[in-house]
N, CA, C and O of each residue as an XYZ file, in Angstrom:
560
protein
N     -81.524    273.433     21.461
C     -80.189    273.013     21.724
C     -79.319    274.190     22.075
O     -79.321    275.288     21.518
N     -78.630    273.822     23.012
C     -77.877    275.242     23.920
C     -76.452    275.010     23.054
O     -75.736    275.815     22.458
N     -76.352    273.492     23.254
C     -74.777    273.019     22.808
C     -74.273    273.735     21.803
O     -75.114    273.966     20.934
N     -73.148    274.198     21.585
C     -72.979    274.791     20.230
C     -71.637    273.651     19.637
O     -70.665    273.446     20.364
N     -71.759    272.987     18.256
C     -71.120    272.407     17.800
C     -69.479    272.615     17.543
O     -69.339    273.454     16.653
N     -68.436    272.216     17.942
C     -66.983    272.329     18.270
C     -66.569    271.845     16.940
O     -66.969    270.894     16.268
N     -65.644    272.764     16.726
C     -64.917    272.567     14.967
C     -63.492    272.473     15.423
O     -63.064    273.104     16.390
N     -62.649    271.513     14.557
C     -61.625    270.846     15.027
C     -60.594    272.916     14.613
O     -61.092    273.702     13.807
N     -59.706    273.132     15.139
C     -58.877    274.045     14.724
C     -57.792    273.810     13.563
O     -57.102    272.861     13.936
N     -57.347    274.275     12.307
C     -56.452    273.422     11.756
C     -54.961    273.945     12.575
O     -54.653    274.738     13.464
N     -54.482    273.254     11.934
C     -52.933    272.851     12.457
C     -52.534    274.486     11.782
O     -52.747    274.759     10.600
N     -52.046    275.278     12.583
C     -50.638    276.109     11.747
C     -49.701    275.963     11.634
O     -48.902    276.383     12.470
N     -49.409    275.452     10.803
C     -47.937    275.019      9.819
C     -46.840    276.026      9.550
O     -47.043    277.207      9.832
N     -45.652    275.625      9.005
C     -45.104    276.299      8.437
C     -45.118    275.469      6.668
O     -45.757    274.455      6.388
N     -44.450    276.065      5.953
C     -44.825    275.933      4.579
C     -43.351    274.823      4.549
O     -43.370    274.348      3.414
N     -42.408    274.375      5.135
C     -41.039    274.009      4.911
C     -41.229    273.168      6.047
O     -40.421    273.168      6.975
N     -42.200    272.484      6.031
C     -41.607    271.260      7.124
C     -41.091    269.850      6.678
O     -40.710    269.066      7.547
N     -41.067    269.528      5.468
C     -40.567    268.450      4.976
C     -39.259    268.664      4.708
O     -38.594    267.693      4.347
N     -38.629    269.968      4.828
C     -37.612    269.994      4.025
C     -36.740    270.298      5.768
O     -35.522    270.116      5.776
N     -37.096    270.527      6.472
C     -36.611    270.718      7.945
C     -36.601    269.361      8.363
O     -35.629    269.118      9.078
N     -37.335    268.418      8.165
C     -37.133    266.735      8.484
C     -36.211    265.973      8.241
O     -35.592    265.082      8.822
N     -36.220    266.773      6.683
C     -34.647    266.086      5.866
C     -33.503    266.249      6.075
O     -32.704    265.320      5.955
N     -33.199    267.270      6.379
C     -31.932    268.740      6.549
C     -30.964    267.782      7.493
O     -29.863    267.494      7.023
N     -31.343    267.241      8.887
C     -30.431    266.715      9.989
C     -30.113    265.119      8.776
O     -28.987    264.631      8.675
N     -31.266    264.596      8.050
C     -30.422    263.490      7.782
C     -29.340    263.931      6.414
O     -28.335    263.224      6.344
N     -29.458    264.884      5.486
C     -28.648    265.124      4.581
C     -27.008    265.347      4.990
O     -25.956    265.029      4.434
N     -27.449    266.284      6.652
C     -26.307    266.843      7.007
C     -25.889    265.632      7.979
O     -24.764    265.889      8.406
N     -26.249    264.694      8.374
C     -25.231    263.685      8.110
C     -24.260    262.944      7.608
O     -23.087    262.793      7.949
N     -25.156    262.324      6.410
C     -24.726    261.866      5.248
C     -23.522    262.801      4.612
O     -22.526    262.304      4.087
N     -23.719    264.047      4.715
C     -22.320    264.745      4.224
C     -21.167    264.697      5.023
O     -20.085    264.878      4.464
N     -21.211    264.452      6.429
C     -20.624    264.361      7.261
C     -19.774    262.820      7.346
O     -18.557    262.664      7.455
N     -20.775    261.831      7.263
C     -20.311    260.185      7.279
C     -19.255    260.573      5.876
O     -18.046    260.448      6.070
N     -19.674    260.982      4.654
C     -18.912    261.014      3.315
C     -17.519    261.736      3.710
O     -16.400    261.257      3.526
N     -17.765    262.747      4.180
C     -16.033    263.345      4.126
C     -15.375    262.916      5.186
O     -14.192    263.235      5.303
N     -15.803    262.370      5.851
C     -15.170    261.650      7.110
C     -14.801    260.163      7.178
O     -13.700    259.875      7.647
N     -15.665    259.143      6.731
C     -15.152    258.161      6.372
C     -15.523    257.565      5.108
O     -14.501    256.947      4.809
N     -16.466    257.351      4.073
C     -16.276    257.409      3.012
C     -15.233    257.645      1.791
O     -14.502    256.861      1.185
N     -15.393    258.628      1.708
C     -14.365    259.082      0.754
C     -12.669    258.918      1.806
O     -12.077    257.932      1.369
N     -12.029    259.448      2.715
C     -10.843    258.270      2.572
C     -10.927    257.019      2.540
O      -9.835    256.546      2.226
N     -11.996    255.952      2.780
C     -12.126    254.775      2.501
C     -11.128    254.484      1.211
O     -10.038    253.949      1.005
N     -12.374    255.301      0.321
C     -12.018    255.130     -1.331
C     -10.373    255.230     -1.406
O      -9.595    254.364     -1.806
N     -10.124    256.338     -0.981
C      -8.812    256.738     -1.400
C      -7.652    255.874     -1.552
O      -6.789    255.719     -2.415
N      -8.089    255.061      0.253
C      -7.224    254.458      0.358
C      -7.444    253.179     -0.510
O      -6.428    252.509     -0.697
N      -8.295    252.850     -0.922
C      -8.445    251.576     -1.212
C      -7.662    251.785     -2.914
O      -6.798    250.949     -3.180
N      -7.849    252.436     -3.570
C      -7.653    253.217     -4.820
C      -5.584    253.311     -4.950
O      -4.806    253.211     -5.899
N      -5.386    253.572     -3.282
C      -4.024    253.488     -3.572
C      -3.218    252.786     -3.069
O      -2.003    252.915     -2.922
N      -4.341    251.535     -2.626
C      -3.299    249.987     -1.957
C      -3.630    248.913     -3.441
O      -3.184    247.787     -3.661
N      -4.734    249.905     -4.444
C      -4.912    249.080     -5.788
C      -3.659    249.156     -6.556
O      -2.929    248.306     -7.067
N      -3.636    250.657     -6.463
C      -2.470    250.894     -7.258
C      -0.688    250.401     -6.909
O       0.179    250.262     -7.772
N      -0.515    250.211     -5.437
C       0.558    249.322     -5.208
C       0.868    248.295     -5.573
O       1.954    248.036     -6.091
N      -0.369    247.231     -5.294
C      -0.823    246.054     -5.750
C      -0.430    245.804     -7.254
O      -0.046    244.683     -7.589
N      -0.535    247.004     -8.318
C      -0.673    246.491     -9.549
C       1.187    247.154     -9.796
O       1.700    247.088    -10.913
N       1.771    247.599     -8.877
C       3.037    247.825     -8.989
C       3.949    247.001     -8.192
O       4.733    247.656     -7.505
N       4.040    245.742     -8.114
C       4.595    244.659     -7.467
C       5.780    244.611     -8.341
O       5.605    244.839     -9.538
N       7.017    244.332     -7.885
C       8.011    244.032     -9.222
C       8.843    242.685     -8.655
O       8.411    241.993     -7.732
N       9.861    242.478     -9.221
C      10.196    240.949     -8.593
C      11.069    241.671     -7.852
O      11.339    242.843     -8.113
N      11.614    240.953     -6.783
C      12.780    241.887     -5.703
C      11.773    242.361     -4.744
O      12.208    242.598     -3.617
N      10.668    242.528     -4.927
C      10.080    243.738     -3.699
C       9.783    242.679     -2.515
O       9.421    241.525     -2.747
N       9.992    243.240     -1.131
C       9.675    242.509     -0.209
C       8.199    242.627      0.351
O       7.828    243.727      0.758
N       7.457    241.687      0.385
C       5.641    241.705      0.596
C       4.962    241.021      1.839
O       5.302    239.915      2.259
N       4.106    241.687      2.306
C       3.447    241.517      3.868
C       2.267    241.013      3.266
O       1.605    241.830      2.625
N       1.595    239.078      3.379
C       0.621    238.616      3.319
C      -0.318    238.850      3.981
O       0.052    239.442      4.995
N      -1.404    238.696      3.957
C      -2.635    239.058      4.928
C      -2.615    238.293      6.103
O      -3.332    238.620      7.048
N      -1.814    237.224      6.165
C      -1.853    235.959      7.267
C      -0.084    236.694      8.359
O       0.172    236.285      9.492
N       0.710    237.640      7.687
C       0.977    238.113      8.289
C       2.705    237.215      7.770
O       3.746    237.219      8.427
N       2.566    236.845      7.025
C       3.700    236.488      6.422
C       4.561    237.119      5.692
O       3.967    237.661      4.760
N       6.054    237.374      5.658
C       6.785    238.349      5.008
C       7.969    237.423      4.032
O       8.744    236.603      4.524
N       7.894    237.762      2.610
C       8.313    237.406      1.536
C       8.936    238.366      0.813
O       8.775    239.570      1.016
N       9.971    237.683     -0.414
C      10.573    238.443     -1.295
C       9.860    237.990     -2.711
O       9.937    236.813     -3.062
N       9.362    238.687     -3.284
C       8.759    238.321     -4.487
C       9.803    237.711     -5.491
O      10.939    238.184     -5.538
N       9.360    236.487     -6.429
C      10.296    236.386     -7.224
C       9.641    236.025     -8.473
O      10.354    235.619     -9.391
N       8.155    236.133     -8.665
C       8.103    236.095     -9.842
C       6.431    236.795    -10.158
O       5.525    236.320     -9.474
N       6.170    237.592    -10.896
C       5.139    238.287    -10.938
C       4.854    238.291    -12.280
O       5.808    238.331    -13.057
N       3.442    238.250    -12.823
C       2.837    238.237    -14.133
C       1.714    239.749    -13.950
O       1.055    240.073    -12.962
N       1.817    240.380    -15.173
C       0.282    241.340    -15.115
C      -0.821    240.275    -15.263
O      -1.827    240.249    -14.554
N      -0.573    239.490    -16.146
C      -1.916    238.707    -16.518
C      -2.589    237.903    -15.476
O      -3.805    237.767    -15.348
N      -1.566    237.337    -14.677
C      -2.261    236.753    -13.698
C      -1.837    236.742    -11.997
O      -0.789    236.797    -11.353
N      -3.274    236.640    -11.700
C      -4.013    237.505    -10.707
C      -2.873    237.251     -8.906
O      -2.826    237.864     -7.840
N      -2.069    235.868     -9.555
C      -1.063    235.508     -8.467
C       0.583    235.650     -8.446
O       1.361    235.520     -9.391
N       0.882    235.982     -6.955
C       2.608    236.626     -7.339
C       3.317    235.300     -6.481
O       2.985    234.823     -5.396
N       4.315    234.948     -7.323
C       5.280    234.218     -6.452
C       6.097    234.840     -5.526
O       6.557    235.965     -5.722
N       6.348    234.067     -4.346
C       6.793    235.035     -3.326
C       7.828    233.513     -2.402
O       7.340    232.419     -2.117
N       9.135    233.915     -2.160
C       9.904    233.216     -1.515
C       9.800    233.595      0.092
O      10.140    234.748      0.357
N       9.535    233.081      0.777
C       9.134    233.034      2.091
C      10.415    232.717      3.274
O      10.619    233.188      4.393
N      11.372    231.377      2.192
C      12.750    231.333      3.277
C      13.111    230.761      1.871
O      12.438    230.666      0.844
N      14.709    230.328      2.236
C      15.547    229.756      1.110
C      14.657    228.416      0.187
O      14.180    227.404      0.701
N      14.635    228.718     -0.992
C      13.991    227.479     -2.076
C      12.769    226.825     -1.415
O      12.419    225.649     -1.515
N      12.086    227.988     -0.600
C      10.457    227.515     -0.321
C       9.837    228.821     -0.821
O      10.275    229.946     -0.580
N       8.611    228.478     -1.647
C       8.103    229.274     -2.890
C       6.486    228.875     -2.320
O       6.060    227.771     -1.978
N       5.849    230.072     -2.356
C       4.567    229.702     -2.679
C       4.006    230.986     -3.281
O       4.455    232.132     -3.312
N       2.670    230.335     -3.840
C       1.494    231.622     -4.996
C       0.913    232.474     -3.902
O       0.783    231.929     -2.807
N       0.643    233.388     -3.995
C      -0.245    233.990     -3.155
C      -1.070    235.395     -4.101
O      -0.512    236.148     -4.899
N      -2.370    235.402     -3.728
C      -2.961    236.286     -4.625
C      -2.514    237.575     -4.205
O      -2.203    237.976     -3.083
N      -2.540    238.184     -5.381
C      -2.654    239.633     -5.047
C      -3.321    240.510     -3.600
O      -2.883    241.106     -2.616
N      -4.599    240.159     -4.183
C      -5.567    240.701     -3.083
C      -5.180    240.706     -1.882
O      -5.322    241.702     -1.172
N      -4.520    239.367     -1.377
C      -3.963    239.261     -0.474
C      -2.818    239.638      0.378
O      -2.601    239.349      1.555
N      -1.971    240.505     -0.647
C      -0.655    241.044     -0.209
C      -1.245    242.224      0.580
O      -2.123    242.847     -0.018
N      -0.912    242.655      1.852
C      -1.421    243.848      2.858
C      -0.787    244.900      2.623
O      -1.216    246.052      2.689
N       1.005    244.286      2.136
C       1.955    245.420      2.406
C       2.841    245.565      1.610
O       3.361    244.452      1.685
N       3.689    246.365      0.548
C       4.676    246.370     -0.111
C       5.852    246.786      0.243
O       5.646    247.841      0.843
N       7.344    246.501      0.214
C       8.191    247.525      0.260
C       8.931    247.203     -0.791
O       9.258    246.073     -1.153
N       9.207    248.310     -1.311
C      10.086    247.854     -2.702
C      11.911    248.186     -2.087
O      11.923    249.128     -1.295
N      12.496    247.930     -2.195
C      14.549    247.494     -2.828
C      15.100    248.774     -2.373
O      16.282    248.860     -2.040
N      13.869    250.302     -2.327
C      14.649    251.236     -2.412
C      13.691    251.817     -1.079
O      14.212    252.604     -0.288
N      12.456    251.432     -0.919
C      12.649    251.825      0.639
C      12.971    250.627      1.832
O      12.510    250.683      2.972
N      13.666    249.773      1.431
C      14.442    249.045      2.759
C      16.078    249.406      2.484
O      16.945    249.558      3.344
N      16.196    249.478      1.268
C      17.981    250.476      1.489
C      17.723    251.959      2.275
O      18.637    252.475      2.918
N      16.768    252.409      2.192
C      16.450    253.883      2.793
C      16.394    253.742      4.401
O      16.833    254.602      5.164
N      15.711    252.375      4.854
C      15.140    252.216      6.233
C      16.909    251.403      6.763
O      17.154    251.387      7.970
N      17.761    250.921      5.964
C      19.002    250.449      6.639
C      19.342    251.664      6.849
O      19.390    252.077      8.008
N      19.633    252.446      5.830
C      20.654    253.726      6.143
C      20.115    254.456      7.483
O      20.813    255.253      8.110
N      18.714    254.077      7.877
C      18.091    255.116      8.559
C      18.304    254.531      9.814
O      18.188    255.176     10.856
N      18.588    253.430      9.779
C      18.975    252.765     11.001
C      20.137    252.859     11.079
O      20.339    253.342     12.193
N      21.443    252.636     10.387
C      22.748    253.240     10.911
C      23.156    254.046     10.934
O      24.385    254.106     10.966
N      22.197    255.419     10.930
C      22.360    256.520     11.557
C      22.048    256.835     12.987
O      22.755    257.626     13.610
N      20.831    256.139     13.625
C      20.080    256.132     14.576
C      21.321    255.251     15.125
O      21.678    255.804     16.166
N      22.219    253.999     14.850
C      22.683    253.343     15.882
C      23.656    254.076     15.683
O      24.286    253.347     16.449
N      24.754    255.189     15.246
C      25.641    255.683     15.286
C      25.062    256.448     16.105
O      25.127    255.987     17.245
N      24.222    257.954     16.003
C      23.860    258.499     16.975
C      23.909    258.084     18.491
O      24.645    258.547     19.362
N      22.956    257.105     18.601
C      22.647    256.394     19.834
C      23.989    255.609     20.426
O      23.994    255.155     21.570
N      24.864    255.523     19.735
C      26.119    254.949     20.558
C      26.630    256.314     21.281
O      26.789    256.593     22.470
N      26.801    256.965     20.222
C      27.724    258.574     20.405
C      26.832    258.920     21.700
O      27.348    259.465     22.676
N      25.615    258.612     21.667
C      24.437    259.269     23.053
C      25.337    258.949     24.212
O      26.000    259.613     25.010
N      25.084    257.557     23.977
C      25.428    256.529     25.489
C      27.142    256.747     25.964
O      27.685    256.589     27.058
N      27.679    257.166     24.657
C      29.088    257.153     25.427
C      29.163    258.355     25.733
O      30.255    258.676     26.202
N      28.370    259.194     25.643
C      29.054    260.598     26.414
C      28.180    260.834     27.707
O      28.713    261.210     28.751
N      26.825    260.606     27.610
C      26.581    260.039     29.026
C      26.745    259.276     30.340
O      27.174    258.150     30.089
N      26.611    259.418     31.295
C      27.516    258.650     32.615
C      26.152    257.642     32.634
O      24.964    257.780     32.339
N      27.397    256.056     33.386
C      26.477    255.043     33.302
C      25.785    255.090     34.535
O      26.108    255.686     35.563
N      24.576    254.237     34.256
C      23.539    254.333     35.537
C      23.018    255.595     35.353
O      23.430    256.574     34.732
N      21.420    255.254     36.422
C      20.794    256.216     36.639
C      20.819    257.431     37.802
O      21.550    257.500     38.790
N      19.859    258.293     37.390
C      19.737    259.532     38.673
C      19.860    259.105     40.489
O      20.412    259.578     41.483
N      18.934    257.869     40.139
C      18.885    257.249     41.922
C      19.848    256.510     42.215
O      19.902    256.035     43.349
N      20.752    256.259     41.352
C      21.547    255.360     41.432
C      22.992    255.734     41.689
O      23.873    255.199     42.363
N      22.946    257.034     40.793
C      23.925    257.501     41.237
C      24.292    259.006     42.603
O      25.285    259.583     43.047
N      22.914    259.052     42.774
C      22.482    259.865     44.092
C      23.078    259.011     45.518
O      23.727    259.521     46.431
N      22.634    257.529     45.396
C      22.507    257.031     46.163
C      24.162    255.695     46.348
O      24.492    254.974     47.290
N      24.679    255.875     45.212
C      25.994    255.447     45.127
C      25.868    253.992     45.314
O      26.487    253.395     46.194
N      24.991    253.372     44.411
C      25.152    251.914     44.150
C      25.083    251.549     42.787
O      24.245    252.127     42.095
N      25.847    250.658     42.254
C      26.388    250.467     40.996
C      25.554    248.819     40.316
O      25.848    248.394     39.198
């Protein structure tokens, strides 16, 4: 026999290849976490904590997109009364409220608006009426 018998070669490896396989999915996963994960939590942690600070007076944004004045709220239970228009009342769960504003940021958001419409008058009256082309072109 001339043939001479062929032996498979082994593989040369490195000693760290399992841990090089893993590496791209770990460094994902850290990536998905500080990116959307964890503010997930956060936020969810501090629309809990609004939720459990409802007081009567506060004005509330339903999930259906409905806007109410709360008028009667229990810790114990899990539903807030909420006036919707004059002497029409309905329950609505917690869970369900999207949005809070409490008494002292809609007195904050009036004031903030009759500053903006004082400004914005004072704008318009010291500005000339009509526009650039308009008044280039001398039609009123």
């Amino acid at each position: 026999m001339l043939v001479s018998p062929a032996f498979a070669q082994a593989a040369g490896g490195s000693s760290v290849g399992g841990l090089e396989a893993i590496l791209p999915l770990v460094l994902i996963f850290v990536v998905f976490y500080f990116l959307l994960i964890r503010p997930q939590q956060k936020k969810m942690k501090q629309h809990k904590a609004t939720l459990l600070s409802i007081r009567r007076g506060d004005t509330v944004v339903t999930g259906g997109g409905i806007v109410g004045k709360v008028t009667k709220v229990s810790d114990s239970d899990p539903e807030v009364e909420v006036e919707i228009a004059k002497e029409v009342k309905v329950k609505v769960q917690r869970e369900l409220i999207s949005a809070v504003h409490s008494k002292e940021d809609l007195a904050a958001a009036k004031r903030a608006a009759k500053v903006s419409k004082a400004a914005n008058d004072a704008g318009q009256a010291a500005a000339p009426s009509g526009s650039l082309l308009s008044r280039m072109f001398g039609k009123k």
